[in-house]
N, C-alpha and C positions, 0 to 999 in steps of 0.2 A: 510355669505351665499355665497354659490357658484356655477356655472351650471355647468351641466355636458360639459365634453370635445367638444367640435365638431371640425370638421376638413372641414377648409375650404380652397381650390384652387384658385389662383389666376388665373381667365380666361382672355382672351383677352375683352371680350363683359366687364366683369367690371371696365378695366382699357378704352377703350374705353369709356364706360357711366361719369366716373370719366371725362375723358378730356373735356367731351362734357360741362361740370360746369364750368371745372377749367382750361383748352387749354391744348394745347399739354403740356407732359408732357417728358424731357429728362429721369429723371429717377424717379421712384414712392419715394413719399415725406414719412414721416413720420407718416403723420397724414392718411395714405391712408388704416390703418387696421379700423379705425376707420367704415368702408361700413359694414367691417363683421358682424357688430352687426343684419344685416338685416337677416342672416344667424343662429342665436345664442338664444333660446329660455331661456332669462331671466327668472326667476321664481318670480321673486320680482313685484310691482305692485305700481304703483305712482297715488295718488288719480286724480289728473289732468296730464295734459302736461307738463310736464319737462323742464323748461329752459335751453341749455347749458352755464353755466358759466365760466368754467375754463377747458383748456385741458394739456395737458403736453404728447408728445409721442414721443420715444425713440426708435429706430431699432439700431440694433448689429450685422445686418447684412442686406445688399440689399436685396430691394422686388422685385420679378419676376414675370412675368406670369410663370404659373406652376406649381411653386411652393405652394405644402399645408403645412398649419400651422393646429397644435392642439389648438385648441382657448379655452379660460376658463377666467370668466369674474367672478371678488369677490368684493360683493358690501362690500367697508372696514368701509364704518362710516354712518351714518344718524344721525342729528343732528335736534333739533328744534329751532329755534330762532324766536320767536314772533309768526306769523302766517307762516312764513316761513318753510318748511322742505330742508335741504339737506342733498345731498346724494354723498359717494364719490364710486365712481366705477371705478374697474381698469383690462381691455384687458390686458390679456397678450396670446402671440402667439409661440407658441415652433414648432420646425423642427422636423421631423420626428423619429431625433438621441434624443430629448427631450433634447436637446439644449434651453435656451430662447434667441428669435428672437426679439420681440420686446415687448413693455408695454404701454400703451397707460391710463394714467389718469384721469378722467373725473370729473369735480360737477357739479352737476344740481342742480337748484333748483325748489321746488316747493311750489306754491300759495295756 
């Protein structure tokens, strides 16, 4: 399963909201596409709350304010183990040339 494209801009007001968590920041981390999802209308649906478990995120290239990325988010596994569900889902972010910019890994789980 997978969402449609969205495109999202790095603004000053999100890199600002990001510092305000996490401090100043010299140059945006890797894990900083991970906000987009606020952005990104998942079609998938988790019975409860989602735990973040594991993350793993990769840029191939500096994040800027500015800069927009084409976002497209594929949930690649769900698994059941006991009463457990997980789920693995993975941002990736392409430049405008449809270059990819970064990928961001996630597992949740859930209760």
């Amino acid at each position: 399963m997978k969402t449609e494209k969205t495109l999202v801009t790095i603004t000053e007001e999100m890199v600002l909201n990001y510092e305000v968590i996490f401090g100043k920041q010299n140059k945006l981390p890797p894990t900083f596409p991970m906000i987009f999802y606020r952005y990104i209308n998942v079609p998938w649906d988790y019975k409860t709350a989602p735990i973040h478990r594991k993350q793993t995120c990769v840029c191939h290239s500096e994040l800027s304010i500015g800069e927009s990325y084409h976002c497209v988010v594929t949930l690649d596994q769900v698994k059941q183990k006991g009463k457990y569900m997980f789920y693995t889902q993975s941002l990736v972010g392409y430049n405008l040339e449809g270059s990819e910019c970064f990928r961001c890994v996630s597992e949740l789980v859930v209760h």
